[in-house]
C-alpha positions in Angstrom: 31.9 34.3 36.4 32.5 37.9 35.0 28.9 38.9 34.8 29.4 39.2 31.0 26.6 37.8 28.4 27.4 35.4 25.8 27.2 36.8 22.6 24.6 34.8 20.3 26.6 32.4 17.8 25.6 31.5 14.5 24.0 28.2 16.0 21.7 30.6 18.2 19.7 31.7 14.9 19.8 28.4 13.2 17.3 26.7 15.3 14.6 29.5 14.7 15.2 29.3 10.9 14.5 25.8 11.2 11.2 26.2 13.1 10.0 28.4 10.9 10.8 26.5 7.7 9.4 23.3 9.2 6.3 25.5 10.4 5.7 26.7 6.6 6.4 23.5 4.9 3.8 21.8 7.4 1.4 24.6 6.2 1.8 24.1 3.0 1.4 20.4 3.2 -1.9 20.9 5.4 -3.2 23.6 2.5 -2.5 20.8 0.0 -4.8 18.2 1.9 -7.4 21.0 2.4 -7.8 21.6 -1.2 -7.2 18.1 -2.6 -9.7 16.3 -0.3 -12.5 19.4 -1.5 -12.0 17.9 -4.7 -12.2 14.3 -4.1 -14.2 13.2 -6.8 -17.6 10.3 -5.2 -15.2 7.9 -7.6 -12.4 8.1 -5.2 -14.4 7.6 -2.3 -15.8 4.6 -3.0 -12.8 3.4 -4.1 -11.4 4.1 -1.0 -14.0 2.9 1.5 -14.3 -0.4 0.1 -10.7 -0.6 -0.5 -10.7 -0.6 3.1 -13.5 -2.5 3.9 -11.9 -5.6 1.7 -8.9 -5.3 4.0 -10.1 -5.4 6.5 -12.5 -9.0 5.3 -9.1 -10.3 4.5 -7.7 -9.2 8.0 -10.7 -11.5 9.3 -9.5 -14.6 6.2 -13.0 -13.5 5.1 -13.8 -14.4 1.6 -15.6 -10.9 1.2 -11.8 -9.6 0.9 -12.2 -10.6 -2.8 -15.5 -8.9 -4.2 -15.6 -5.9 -2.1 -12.1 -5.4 -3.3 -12.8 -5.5 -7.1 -15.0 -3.2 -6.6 -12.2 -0.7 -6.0 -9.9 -1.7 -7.7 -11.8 -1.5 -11.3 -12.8 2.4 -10.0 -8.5 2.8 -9.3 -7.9 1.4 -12.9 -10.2 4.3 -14.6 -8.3 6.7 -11.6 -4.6 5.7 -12.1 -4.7 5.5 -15.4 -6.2 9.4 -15.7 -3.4 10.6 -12.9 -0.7 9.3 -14.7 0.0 6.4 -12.5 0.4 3.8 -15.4 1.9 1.1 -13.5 -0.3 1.9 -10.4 -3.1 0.9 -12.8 -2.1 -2.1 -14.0 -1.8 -3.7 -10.7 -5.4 -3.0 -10.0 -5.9 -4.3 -13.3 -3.8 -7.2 -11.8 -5.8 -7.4 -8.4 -9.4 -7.7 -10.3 -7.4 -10.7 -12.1 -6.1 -12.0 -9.2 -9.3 -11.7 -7.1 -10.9 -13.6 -9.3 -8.2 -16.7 -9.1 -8.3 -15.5 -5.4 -11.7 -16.0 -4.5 -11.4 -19.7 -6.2 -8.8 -20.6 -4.1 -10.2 -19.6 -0.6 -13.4 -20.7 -1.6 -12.4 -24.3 -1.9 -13.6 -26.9 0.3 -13.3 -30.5 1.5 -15.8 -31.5 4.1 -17.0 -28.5 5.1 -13.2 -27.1 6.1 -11.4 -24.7 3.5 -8.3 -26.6 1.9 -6.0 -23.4 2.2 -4.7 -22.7 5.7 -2.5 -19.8 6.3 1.3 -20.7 6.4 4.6 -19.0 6.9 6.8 -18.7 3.7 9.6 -21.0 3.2 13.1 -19.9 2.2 12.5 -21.6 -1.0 9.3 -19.1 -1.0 10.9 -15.8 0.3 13.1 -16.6 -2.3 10.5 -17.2 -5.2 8.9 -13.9 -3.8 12.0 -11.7 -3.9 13.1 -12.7 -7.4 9.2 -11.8 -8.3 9.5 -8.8 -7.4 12.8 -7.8 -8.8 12.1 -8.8 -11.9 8.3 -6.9 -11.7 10.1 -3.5 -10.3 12.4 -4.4 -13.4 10.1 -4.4 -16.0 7.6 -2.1 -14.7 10.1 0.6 -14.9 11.5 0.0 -17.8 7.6 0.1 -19.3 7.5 3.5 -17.7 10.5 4.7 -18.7 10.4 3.9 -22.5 6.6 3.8 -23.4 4.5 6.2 -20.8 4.9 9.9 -19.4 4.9 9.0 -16.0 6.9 11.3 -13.5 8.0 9.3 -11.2 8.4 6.0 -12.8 11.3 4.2 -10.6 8.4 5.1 -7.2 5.8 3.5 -9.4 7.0 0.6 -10.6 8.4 -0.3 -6.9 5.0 0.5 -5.1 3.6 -2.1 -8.1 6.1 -4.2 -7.8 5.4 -4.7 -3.6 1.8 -5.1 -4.4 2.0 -7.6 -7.4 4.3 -9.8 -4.4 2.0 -9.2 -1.7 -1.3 -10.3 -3.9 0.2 -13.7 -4.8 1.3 -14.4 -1.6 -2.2 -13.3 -0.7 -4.2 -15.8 -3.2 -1.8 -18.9 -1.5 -2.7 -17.1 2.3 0.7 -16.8 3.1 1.8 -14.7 6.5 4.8 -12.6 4.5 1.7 -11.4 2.4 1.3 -8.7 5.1 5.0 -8.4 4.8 4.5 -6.7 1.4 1.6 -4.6 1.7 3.3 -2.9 4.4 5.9 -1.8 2.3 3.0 -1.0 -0.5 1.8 1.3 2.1 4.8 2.9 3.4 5.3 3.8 -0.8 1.8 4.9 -1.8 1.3 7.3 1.0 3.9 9.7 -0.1 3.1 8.8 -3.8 -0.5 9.3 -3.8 0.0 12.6 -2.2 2.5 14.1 -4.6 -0.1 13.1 -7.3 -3.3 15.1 -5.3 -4.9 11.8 -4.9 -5.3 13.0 -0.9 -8.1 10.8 -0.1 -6.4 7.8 -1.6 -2.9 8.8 0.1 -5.4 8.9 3.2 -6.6 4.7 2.2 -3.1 3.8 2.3 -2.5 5.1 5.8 -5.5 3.7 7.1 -3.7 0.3 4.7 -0.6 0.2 6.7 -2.2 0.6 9.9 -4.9 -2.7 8.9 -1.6 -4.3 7.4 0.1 -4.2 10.6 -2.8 -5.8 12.7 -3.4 -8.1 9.8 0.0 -9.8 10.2 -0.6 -9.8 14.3 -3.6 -11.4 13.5 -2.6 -14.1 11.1 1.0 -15.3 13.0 -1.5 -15.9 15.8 -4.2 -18.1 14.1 -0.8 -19.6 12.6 0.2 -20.3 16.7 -3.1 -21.1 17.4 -3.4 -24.2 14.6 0.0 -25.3 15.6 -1.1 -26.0 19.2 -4.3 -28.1 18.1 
């Protein structure tokens, strides 16, 4: 050793630029939230809280899951729709249909037990669900693209695309349901934000989170049947 100091390299003043522009882009992020959640409109939050509360009935294979849910979805239809979010909107439009097939199905009976028992999809029905959802992120973006001024219609039409697979496998209580919402989530949280719907970006963590525990929950009732 010489006693000599090392002379700072560029490396040495990368790291600090770094911190600072991560430190401003998280500012500006949290500024965002601060003013968009000020403005959520009493619309949006009931939307959100009983978009929440009907996951978590279907987290429980409550039949509640249905009617609490179409309550928020008919408010995200009139929401969607005024954002910009075209194809976000029609799959609310899409759940309020499906709920209603939805809460047939569950409610079904035969002596007392409900006929639909939560399965595990197939690989004739992962199958079936992957070409449904090609052929919906397909369409929808093409819809977008052509007829509508959306912004970000390829983000869209996939986030629409997840959800139209994960509400079918839903109505038949299938496992991989959970499967798809996830990925729903994982889509709308960014999405939502981008388009100052804060609150809602907010449901969809709180979404992935119930989502997650939802398909814990389920696999085990699954384990639990198959032991009777």
């Amino acid at each position: 050793m010489n006693g000599r100091a090392l002379k700072p390299g560029p490396a040495t003043g990368i790291f600090p630029l770094y911190c600072q522009t991560m430190t401003i882009a998280i500012l500006d992020l949290w500024n965002q939230f601060l003013a968009d959640i000020q403005q959520t409109s009493l619309l949006e939050f009931i939307a959100v809280v009983s978009g929440i509360a009907s996951v978590v009935f279907s987290r429980r294979e409550n039949i509640l899951v249905y009617p609490v849910g179409m309550i928020s979805t008919s408010i995200f239809i009139y929401l969607y729709i005024r954002h910009g979010l075209y194809a976000d909107a029609s799959v609310n439009f899409y759940y309020t249909v499906m709920s209603i097939i939805g809460w047939y199905l569950w409610a079904r009976k035969r002596d007392g037990i409900s006929i639909l028992v939560i399965t595990k999809s197939s690989a004739k029905d992962w199958r079936n669900a992957l070409i449904f959802f090609a052929v919906s992120w397909i369409l929808l973006f093409a819809t977008l693209r052509l007829f509508t001024d959306s912004t970000v219609p390829m983000a869209d039409a996939f986030t629409s695309a997840a959800a139209f697979t994960g509400m079918w496998l839903m109505n038949k209580k299938k496992l991989e349901n959970w499967t798809w919402w996830i990925i729903t989530d994982l889509a709308s949280i960014p999405l939502n934000f981008y388009k100052h719907l804060v609150f809602t970006s907010f449901q969809y963590l709180v979404f992935l989170i119930l989502a997650i525990m939802g398909y814990i929950t389920w696999n085990k009732k699954i384990e639990q049947h198959a032991t009777r």
